[in-house]
N, C-alpha and C positions, 0 to 999 in steps of 0.2 A: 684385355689387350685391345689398344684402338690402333688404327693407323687412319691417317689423315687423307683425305683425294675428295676428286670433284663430286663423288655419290655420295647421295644421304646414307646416314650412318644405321648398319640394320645390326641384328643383336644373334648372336648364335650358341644356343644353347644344347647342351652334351656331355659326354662324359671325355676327359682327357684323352682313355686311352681308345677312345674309340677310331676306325679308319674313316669312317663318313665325316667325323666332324675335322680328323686331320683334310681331308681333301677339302671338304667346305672353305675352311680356314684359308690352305694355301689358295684356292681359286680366289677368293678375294682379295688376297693380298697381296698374289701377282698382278690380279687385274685394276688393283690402286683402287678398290672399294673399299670407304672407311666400316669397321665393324667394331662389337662389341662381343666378347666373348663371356659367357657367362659359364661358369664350371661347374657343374651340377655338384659334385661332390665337395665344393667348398665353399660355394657362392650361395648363402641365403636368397639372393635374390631372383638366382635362376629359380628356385623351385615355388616363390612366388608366384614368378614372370608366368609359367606353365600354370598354374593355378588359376591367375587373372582370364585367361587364354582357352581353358576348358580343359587345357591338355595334361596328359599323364606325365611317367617318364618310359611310359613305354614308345611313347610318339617320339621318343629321340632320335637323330636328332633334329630340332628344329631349326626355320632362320626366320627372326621374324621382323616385317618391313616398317618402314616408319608409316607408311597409312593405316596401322593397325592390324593389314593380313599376314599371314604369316604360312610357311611351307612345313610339311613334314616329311623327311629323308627326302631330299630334292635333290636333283641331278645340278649338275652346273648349268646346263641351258635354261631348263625350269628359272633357275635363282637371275640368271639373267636376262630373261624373258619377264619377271618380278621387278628388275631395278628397270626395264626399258632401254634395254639396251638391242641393236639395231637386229631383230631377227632376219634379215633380209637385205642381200646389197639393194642399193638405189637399182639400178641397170641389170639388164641378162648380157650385155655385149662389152668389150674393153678393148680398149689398145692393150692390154698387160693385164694378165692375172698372175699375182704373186703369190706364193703358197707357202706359208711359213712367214709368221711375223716377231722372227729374231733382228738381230742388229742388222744382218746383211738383206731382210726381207721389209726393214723399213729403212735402208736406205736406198733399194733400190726403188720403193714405194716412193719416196721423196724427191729422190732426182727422176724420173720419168713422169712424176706428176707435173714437177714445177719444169718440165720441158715439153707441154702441154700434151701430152699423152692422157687419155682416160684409165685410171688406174685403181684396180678392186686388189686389198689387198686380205686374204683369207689364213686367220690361224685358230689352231686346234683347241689352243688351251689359254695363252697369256701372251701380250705384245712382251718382246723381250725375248722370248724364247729362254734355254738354260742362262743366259748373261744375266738377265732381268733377276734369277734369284741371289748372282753376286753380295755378299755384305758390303765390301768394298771394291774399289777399283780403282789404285794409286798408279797406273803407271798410260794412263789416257792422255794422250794429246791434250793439250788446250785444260785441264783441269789440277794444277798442282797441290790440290790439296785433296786430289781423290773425289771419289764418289760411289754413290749403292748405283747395282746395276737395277732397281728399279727406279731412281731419279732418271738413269739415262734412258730406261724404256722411257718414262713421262714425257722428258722431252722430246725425243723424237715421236711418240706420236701424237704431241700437240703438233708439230711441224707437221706429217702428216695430214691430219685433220685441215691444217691452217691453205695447204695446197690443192685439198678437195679430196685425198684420197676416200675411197670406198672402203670402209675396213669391217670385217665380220668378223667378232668372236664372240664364244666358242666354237667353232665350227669346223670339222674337217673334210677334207678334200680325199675322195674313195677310188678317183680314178681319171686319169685323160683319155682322151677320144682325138688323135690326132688328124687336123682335117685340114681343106684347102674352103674357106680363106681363113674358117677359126678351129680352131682347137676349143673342143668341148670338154669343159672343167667338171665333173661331176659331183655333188658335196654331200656330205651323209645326211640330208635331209629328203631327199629324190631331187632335192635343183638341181638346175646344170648353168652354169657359165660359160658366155664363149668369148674366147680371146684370139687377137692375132696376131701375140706372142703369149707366151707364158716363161715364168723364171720358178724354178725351186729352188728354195731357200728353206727347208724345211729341218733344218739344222741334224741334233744328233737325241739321241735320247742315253740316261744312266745305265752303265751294263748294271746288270742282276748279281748281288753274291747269291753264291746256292750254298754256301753255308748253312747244316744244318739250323731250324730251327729261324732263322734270315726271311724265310719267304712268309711266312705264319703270322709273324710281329708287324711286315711295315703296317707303318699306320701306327702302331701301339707301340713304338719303342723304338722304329726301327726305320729311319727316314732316306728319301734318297734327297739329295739336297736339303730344303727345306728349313735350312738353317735360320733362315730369318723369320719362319712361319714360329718355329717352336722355340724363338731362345730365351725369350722371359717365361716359355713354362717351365722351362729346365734350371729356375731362379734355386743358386743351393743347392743345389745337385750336383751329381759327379754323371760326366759324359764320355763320351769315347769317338772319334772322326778313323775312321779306314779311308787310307788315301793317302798319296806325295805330290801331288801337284800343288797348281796355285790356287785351283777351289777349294780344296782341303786345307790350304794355309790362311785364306782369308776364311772361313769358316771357324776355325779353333782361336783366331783372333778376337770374332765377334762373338762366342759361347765363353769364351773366357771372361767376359765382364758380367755376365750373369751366372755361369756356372760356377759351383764352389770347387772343382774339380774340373780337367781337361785335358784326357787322354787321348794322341797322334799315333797312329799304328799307321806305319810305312812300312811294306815288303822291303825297300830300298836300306840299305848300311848306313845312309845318312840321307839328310833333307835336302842336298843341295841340287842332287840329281836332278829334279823334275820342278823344282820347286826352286821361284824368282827369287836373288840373294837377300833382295828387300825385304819378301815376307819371313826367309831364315832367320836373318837377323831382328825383326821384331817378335818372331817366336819366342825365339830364345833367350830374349830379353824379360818373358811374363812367366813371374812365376807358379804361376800355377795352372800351366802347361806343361806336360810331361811327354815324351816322346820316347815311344816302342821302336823301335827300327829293328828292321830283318822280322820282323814276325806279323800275324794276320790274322782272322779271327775264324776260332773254329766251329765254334758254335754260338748260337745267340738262344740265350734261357731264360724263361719263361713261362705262367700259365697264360694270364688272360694280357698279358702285357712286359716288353721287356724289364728284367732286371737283375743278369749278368749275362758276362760273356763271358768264352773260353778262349784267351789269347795264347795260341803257340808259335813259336820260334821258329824260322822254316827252314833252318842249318841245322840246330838244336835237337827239334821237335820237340822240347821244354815248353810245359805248360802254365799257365796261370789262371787263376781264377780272378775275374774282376766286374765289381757291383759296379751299375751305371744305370741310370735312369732313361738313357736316349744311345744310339747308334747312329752317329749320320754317316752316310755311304757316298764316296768321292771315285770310284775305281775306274773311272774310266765312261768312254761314250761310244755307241755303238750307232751308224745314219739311219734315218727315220727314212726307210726306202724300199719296204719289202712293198706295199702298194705301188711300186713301179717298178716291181719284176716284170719282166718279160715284153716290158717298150721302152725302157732307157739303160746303154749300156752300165753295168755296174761292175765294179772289180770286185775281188775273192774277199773284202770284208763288208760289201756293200753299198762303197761311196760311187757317186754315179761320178763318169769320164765324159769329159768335155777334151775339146779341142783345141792346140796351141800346140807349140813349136814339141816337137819330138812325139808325138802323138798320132798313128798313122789314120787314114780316113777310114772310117767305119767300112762297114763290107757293104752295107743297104745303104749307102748314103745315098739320095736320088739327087744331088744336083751337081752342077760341073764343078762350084769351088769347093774349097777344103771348109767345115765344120772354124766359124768365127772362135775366137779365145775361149770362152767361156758358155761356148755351143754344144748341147749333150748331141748324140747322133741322131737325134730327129730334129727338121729343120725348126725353128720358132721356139722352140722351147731350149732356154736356158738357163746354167746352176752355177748357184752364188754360194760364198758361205763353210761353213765345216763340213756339210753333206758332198762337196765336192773334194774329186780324186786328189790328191797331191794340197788340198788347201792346208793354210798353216793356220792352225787352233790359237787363235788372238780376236780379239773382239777387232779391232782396229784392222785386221786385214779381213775381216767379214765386211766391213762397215764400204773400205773400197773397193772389195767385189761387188758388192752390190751395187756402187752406184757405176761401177765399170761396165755391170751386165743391163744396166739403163741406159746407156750410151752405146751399147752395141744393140739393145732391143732398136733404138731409133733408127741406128743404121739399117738395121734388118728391114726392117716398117718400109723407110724411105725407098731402099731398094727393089721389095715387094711394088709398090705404088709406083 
């Protein structure tokens, strides 16, 4: 499996159902690193490639670079720390530290840069955040024929890049230190950054099934996203998506061209519930997508790797047996916010509360005006994006929070000054 981007192309060899080499895999192919997979159990060449290399298959798995060195069981930072990629912002100081580089944390990355703000923008995992692993995305302004949500990471962080942004990944942010004149950024490395603003934008993360036997497999069978990481392995195979939204419809869209099979398990009576009329109607136009509704998955079976599930009926409690090679998990997202327990207000599921109309002043707020639109209850620091209270889950209303909470950073600034 290749995919195409500005890094040289490095080679990754492993066993399918391993989780290391799943993670390996997706890290590079959120972060638009071209690679080469080499499948230990079917690929003559992989067990070459290890041969040539001195290595076993106990060293699995590996990644090896095109200057000839090569990692074994490497962490994501390791691997890009190998391709040269920026272990360190330019600066310790900013007009703006952005934390979270999904759609709403490079666009506010972009409009606060090109309105000459000095701007580091810091994420955990992959520019793009959950959008970036979209297969498609037909219903985007300005693109009528669609697009993957990592063409649209691509683009915007060439834009980025092209307006100076500071951007660090893999990298996360462990904690703020909220201060007068900067707010000290903390990052899991012992840095610290300091800003005199800060935005979170740190989007949402996949809730967990605790379906027996669910926790055991990811990695091996049992994916949260990741659709675009695994869907030519699943070439021929029979699959299974838990989920009714619109990620789990464009997901069964694009497993269906390569899987021989593609099983839709909705809790929901029907698709239309949660899930865009557009993607209903091209579901149901493929045939070889099949759709569960009312029922959900009770167990996930397997020894070293998934390869069934137990589908029951949740009216019913009627069960089924059903062989599948892969689970991808769409159920929902839960904010990336417990590291800002206890300094930014959060509501009872964890999304943090900013400030605007019907929203009363926080109880600490220390200054005389009320908390800007999209101002959490400490001064400087504000949230963009799905991580915020009341936001509405669309990439496109991420996209104008974000450059919304760049134009009130400036106000803030200007006013400070």
């Amino acid at each position: 499996m290749t995919h195409l981007v500005r890094y040289p192309r490095v080679r990754v060899i492993g066993s399918r159902w391993s989780p290391q080499i799943h993670r390996i895999k997706d890290f590079l192919a959120r972060n638009q690193i071209a690679y080469e997979w080499l499948e230990i159990d079917r690929n003559v060449a992989a067990r070459q490639t290890l041969a040539e290399h001195g290595l076993a298959s106990d060293d699995m798995p590996v990644v090896i670079f095109p200057n000839g060195t090569h990692l074994i069981h490497p962490s994501n930072i390791e691997i890009s720390v190998a391709l040269g990629m920026p272990a360190h912002t330019q600066a310790t100081s900013y007009d703006i530290v952005i934390v979270g580089g999904g759609p709403a944390g490079l666009a506010a990355a972009i409009y606060s840069s090109s309105e000459g703000l000095h701007t580091a923008l810091i994420e955990r995992e992959a520019l793009g955040g959950q959008a970036g692993t979209s297969p498609r995305i037909d219903n985007y302004l300005g693109f009528p024929e669609g697009l993957s949500g990592s063409d649209l990471a691509r683009r915007a962080a060439t834009q980025a890049h092209r307006f100076g942004v500071d951007i660090l990944v893999p990298r996360a942010v462990t904690g703020i230190q909220p201060a007068e004149p900067d707010h000290s950024v903390m990052l899991d490395d012992g840095s610290t950054l300091h800003g005199r603003s800060v935005a979170i934008t740190a989007g949402v993360t996949y809730r967990r099934l605790t379906t027996p036997g669910a926790e055991r497999l990811i990695g091996a069978g049992v994916y949260y996203g990741a659709a675009n990481t695994e869907a030519q392995a699943v070439r021929d195979e029979a699959v299974a998506i838990l989920g009714g939204g619109n990620s789990a419809g464009e997901a069964a869209l694009l497993l269906a061209r390569y899987a021989r099979h593609v099983t839709l398990i909705t809790l929901t009576d029907s698709l239309p519930v949660n899930m865009s009329r557009y993607l209903v109607d091209q579901i149901t136009a493929v045939p070889n997508i099949q759709i569960r509704a009312g029922s959900t998955v009770a167990e996930a079976l397997g020894d070293t790797h998934l390869d069934a599930l137990t589908v029951k009926h949740v009216t019913t409690g009627e069960e089924h047996h059903l062989s599948v090679a892969a689970l991808f998990i769409f159920i929902g997202a839960k904010p990336h916010t417990g590291w800002l327990a206890g300094l930014l207000a959060r509501d009872d599921q964890g999304f943090l509360i900013t400030g605007g109309v019907g929203q009363q002043r926080p109880p600490d707020w220390p200054l005389e005006r009320d908390p800007a639109l999209l101002e959490s209850n400490v001064p400087g620091i504000f949230v963009a994006g799905d991580v915020r209270h009341g936001s509405i889950k669309r990439i496109a209303t991420s996209v104008g929070e974000g450059a919304m909470a760049a134009q009130l950073v400036h106000a803030y600034l200007d006013a400070k000054s």
